[in-house]
N, CA, C and O atoms as a GROMACS GRO file, in nm:
protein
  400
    1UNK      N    1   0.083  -0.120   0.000
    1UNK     CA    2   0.000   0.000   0.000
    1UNK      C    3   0.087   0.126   0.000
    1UNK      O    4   0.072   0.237  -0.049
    2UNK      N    5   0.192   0.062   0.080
    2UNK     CA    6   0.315   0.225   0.078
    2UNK      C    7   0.306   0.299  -0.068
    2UNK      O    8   0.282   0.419  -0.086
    3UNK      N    9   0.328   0.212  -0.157
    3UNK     CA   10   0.418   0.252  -0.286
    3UNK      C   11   0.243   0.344  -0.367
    3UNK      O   12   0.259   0.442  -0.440
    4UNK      N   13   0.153   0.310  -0.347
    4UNK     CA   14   0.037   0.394  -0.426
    4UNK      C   15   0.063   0.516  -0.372
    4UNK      O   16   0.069   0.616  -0.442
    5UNK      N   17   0.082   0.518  -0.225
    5UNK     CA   18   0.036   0.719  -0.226
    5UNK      C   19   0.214   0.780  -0.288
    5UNK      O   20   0.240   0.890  -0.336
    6UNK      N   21   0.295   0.683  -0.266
    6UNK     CA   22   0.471   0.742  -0.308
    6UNK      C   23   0.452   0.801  -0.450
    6UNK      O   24   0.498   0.911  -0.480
    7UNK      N   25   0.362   0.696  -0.561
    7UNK     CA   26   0.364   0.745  -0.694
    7UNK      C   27   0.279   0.830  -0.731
    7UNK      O   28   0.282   0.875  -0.846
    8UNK      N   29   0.186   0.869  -0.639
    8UNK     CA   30   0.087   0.967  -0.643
    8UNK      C   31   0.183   1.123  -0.618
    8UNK      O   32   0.164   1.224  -0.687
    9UNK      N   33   0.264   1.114  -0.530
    9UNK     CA   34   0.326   1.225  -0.442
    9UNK      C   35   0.390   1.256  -0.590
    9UNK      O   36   0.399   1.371  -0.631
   10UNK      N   37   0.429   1.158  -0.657
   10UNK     CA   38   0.578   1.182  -0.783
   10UNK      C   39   0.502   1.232  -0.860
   10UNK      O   40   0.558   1.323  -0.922
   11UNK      N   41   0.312   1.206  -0.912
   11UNK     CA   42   0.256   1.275  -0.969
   11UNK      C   43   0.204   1.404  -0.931
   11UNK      O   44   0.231   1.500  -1.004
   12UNK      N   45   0.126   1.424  -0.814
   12UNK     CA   46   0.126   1.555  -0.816
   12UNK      C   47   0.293   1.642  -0.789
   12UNK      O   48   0.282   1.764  -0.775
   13UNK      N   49   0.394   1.602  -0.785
   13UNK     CA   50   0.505   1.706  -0.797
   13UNK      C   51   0.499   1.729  -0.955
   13UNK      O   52   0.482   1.842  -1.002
   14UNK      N   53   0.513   1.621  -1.031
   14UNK     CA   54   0.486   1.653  -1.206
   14UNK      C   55   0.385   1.736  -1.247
   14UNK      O   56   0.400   1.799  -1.352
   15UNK      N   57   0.273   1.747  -1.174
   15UNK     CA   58   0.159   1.839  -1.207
   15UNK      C   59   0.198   1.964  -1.152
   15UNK      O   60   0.119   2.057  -1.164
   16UNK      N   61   0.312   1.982  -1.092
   16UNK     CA   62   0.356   2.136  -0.992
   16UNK      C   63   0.234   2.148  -0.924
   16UNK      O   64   0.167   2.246  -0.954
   17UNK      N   65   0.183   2.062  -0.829
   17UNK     CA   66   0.088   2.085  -0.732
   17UNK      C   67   0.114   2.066  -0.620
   17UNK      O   68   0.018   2.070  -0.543
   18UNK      N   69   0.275   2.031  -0.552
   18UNK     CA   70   0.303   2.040  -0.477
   18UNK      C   71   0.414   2.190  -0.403
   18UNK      O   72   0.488   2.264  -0.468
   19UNK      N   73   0.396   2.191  -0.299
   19UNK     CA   74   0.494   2.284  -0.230
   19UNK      C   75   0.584   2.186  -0.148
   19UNK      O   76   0.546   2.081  -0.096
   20UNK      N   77   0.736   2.249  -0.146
   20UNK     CA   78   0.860   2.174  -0.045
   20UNK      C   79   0.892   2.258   0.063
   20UNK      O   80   0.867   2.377   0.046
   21UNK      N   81   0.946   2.222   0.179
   21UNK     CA   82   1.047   2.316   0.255
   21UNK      C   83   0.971   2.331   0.360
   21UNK      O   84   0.907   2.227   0.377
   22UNK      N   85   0.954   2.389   0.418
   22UNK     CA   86   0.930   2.438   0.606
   22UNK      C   87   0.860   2.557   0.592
   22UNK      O   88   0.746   2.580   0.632
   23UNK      N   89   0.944   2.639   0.525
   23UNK     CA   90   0.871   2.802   0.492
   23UNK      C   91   0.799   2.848   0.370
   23UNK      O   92   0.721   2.943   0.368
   24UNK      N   93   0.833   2.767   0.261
   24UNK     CA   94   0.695   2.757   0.148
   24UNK      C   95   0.629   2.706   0.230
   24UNK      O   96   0.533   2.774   0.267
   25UNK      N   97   0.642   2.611   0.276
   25UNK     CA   98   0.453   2.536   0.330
   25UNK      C   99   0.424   2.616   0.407
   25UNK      O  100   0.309   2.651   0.378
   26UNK      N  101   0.465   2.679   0.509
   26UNK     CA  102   0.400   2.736   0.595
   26UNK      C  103   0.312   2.876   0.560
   26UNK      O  104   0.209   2.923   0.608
   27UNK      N  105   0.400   2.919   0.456
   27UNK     CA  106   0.332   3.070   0.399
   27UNK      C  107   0.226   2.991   0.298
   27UNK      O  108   0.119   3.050   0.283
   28UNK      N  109   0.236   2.909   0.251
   28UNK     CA  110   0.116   2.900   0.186
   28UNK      C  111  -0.044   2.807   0.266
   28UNK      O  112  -0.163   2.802   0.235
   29UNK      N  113   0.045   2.745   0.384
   29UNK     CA  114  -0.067   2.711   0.483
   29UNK      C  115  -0.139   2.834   0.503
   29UNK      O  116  -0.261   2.843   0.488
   30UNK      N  117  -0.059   2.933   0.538
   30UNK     CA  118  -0.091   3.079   0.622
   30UNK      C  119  -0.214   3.165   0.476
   30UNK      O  120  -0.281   3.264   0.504
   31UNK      N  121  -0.218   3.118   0.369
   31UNK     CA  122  -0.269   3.177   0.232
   31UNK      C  123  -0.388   3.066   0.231
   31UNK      O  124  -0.468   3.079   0.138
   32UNK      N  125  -0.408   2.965   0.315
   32UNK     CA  126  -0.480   2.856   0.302
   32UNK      C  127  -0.501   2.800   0.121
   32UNK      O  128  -0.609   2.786   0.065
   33UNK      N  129  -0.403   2.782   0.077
   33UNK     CA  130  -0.377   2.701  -0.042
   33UNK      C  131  -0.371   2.579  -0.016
   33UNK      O  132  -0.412   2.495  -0.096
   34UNK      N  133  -0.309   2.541   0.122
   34UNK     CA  134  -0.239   2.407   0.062
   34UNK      C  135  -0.353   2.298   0.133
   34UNK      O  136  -0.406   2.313   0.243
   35UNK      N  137  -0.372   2.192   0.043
   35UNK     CA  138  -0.480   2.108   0.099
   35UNK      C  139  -0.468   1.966   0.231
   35UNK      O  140  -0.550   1.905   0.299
   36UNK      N  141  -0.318   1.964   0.217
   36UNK     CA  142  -0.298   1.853   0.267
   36UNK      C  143  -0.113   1.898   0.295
   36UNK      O  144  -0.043   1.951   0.209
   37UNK      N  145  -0.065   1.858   0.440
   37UNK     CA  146   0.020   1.882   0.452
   37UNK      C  147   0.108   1.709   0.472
   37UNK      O  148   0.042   1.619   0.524
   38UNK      N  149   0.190   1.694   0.447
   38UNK     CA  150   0.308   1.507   0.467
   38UNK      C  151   0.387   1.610   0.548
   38UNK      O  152   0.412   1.728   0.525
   39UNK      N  153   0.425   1.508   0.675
   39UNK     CA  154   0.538   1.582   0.727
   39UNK      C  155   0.605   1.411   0.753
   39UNK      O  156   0.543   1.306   0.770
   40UNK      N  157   0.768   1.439   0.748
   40UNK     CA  158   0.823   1.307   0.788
   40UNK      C  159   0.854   1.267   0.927
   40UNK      O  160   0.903   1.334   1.017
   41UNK      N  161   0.816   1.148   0.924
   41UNK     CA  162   0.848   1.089   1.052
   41UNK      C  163   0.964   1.100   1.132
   41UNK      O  164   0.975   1.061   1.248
   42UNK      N  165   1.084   1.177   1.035
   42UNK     CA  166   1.182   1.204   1.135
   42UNK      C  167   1.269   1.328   1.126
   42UNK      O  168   1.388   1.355   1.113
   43UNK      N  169   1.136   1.399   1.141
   43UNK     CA  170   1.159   1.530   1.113
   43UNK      C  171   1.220   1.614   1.257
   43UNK      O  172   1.224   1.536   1.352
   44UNK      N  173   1.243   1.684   1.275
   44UNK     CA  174   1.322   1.771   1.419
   44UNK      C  175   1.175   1.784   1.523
   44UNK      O  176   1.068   1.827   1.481
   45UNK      N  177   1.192   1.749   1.627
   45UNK     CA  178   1.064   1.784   1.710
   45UNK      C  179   1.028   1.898   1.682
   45UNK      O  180   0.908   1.918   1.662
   46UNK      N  181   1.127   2.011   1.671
   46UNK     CA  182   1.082   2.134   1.682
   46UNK      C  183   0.999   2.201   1.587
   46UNK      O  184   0.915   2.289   1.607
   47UNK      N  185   1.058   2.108   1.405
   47UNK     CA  186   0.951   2.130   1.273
   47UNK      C  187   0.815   2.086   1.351
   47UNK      O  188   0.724   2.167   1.371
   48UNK      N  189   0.812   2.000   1.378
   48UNK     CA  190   0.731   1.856   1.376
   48UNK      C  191   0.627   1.971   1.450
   48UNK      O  192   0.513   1.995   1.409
   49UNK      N  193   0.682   2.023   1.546
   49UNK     CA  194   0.571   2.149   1.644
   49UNK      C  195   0.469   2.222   1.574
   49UNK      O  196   0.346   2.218   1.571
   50UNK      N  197   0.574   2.298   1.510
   50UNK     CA  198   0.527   2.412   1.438
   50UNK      C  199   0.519   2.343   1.306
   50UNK      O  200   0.551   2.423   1.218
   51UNK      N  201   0.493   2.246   1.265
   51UNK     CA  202   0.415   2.245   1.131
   51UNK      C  203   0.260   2.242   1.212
   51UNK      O  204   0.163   2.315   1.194
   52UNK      N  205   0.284   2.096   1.337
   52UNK     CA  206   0.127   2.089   1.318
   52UNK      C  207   0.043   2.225   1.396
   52UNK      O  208  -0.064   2.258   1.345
   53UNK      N  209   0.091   2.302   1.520
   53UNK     CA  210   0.048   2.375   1.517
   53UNK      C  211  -0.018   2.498   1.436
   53UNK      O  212  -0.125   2.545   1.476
   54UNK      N  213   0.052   2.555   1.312
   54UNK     CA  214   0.045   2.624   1.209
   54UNK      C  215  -0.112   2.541   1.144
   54UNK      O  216  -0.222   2.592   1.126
   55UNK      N  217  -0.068   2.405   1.123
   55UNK     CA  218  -0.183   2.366   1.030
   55UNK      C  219  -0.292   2.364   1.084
   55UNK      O  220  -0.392   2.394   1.020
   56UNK      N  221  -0.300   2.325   1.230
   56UNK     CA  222  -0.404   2.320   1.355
   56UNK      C  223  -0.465   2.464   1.360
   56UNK      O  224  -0.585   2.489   1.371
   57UNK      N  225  -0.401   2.520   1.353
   57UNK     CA  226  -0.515   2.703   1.363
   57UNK      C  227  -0.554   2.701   1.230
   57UNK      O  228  -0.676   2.710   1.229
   58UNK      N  229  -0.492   2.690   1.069
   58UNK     CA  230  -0.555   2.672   1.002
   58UNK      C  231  -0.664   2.564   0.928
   58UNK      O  232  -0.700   2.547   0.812
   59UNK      N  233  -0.699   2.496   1.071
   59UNK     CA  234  -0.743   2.352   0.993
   59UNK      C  235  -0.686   2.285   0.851
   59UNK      O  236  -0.765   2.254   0.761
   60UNK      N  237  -0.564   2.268   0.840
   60UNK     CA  238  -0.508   2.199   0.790
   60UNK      C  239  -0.466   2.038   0.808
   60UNK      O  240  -0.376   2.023   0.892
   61UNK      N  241  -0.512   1.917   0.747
   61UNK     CA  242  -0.477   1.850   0.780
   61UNK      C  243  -0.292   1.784   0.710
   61UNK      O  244  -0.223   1.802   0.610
   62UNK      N  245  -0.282   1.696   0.854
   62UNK     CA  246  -0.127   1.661   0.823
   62UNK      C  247  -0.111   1.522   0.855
   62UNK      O  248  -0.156   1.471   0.958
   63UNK      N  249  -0.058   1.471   0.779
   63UNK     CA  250  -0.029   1.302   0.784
   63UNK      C  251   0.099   1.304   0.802
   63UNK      O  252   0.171   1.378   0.734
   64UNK      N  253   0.138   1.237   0.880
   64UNK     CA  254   0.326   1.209   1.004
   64UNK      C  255   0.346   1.071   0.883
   64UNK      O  256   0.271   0.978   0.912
   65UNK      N  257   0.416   1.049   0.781
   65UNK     CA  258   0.447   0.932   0.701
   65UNK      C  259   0.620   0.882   0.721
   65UNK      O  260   0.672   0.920   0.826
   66UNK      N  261   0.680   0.824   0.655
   66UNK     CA  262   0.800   0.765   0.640
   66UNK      C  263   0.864   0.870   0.647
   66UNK      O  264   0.810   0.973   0.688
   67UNK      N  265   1.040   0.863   0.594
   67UNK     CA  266   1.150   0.926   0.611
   67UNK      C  267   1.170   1.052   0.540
   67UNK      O  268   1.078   1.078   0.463
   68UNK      N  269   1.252   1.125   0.542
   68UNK     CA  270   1.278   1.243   0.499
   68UNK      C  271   1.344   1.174   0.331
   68UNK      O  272   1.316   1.222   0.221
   69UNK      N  273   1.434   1.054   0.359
   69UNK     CA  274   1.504   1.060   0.211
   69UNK      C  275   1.330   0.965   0.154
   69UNK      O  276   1.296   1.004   0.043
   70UNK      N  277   1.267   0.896   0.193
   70UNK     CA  278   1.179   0.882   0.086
   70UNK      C  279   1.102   0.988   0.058
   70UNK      O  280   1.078   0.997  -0.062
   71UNK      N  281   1.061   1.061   0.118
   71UNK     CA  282   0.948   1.167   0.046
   71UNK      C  283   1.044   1.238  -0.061
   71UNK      O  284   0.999   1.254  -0.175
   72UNK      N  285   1.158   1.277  -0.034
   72UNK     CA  286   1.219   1.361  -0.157
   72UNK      C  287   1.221   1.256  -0.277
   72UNK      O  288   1.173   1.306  -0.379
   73UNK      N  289   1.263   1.121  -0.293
   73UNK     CA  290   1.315   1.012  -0.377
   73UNK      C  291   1.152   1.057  -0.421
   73UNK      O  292   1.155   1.105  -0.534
   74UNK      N  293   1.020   1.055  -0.368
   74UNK     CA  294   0.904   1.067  -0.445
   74UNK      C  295   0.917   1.139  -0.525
   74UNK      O  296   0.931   1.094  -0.639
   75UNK      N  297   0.917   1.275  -0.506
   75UNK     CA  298   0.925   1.364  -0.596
   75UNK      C  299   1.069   1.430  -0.656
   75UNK      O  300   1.106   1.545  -0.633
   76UNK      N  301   1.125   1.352  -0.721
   76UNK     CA  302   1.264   1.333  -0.731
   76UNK      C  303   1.314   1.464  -0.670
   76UNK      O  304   1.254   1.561  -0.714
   77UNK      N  305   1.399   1.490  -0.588
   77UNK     CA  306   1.458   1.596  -0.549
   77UNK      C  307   1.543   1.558  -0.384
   77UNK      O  308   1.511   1.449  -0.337
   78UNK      N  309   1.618   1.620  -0.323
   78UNK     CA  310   1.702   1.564  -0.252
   78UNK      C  311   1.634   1.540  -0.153
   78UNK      O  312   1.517   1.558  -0.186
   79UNK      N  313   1.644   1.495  -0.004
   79UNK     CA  314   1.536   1.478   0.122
   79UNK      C  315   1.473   1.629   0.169
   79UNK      O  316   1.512   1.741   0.203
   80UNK      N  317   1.374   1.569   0.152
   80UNK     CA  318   1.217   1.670   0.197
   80UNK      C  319   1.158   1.654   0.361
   80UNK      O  320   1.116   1.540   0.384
   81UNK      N  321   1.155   1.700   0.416
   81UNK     CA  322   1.064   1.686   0.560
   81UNK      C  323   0.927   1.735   0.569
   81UNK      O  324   0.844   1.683   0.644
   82UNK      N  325   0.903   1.832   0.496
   82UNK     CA  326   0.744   1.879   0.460
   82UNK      C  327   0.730   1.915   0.339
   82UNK      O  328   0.814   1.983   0.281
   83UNK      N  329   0.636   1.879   0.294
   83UNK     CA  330   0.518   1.908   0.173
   83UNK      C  331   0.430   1.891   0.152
   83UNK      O  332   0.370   1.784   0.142
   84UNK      N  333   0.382   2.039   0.132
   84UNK     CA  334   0.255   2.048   0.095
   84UNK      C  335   0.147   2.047  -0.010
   84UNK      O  336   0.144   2.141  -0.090
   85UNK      N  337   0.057   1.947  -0.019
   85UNK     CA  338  -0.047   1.893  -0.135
   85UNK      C  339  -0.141   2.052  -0.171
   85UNK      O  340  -0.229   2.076  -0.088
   86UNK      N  341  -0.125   2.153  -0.285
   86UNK     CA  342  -0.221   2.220  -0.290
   86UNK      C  343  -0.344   2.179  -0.397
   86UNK      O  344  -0.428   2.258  -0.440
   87UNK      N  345  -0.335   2.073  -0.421
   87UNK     CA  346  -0.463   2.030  -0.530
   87UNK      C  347  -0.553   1.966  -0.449
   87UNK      O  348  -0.506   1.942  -0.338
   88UNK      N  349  -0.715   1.914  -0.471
   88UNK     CA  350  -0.784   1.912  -0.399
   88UNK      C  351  -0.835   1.767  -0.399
   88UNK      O  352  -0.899   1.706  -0.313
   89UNK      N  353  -0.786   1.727  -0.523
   89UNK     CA  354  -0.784   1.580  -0.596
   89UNK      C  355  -0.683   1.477  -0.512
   89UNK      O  356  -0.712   1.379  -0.443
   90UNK      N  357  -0.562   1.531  -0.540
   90UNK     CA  358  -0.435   1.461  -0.513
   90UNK      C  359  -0.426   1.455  -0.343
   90UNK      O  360  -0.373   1.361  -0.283
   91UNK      N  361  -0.500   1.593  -0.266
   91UNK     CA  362  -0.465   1.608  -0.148
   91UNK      C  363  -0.621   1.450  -0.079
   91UNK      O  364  -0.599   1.364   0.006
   92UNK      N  365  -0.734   1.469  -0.146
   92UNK     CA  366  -0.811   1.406  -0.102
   92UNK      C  367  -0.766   1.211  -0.149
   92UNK      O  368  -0.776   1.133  -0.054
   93UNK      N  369  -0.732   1.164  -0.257
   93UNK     CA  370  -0.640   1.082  -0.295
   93UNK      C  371  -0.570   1.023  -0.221
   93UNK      O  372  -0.583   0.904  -0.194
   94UNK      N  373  -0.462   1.117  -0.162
   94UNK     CA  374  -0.334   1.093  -0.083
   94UNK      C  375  -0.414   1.009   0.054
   94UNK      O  376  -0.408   0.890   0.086
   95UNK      N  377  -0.506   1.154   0.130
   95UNK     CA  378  -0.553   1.100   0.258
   95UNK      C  379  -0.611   0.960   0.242
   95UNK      O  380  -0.570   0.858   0.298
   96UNK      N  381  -0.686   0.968   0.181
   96UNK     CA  382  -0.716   0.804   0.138
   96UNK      C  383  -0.656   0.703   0.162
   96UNK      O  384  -0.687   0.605   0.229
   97UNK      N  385  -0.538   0.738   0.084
   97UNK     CA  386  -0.420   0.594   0.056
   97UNK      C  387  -0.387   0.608   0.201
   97UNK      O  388  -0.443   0.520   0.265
   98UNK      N  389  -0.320   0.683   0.271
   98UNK     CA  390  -0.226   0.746   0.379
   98UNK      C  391  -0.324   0.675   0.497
   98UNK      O  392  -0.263   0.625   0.591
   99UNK      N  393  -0.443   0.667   0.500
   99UNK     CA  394  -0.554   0.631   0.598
   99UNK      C  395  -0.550   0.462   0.626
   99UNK      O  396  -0.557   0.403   0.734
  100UNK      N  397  -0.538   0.414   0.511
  100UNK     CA  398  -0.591   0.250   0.476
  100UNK      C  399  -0.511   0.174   0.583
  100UNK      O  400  -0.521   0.052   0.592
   0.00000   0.00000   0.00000
């Protein structure tokens, strides 16, 4: 089941419907764009805080998934700790898979 939402993540980055980084996501949490936030499981307590708080005042939801080097290997690019889903398809999709 891992590998469906991984090739989903590689598609919405191909569709540029994703956001990377700590401070894109957060300014665009703060713009309420982004639909769905991945944060990695071994991310710094201190991200890990302040993502979910940030997303928590904006009702944003956030799914805690695998490692920092797999989420980047998804969307080819070097290790990622947050990104954010702004499509409404891919973000509802993801939760899905991410849920099962």
């Amino acid at each position: 089941m891992m590998v469906k939402w991984i090739s989903l993540l590689g598609l919405a980055a191909r569709a540029r419907k994703l956001v990377t980084g700590e401070e894109l996501v957060l300014k665009e949490v703060r713009r309420k764009t982004v639909k769905l936030v991945i944060l990695s499981s071994d991310a710094a307590e201190q991200t890990k805080k302040k993502v979910l708080d940030k997303c928590g005042h904006y009702n944003i939801p956030v799914r805690i998934t695998s490692d920092r080097t797999t989420l980047g290997q998804a969307i080819g690019k070097a290790e990622r700790v947050v990104i954010g889903v702004m499509d409404d398809g891919f973000a509802k999709k993801m939760t899905a898979l991410l849920d099962q």
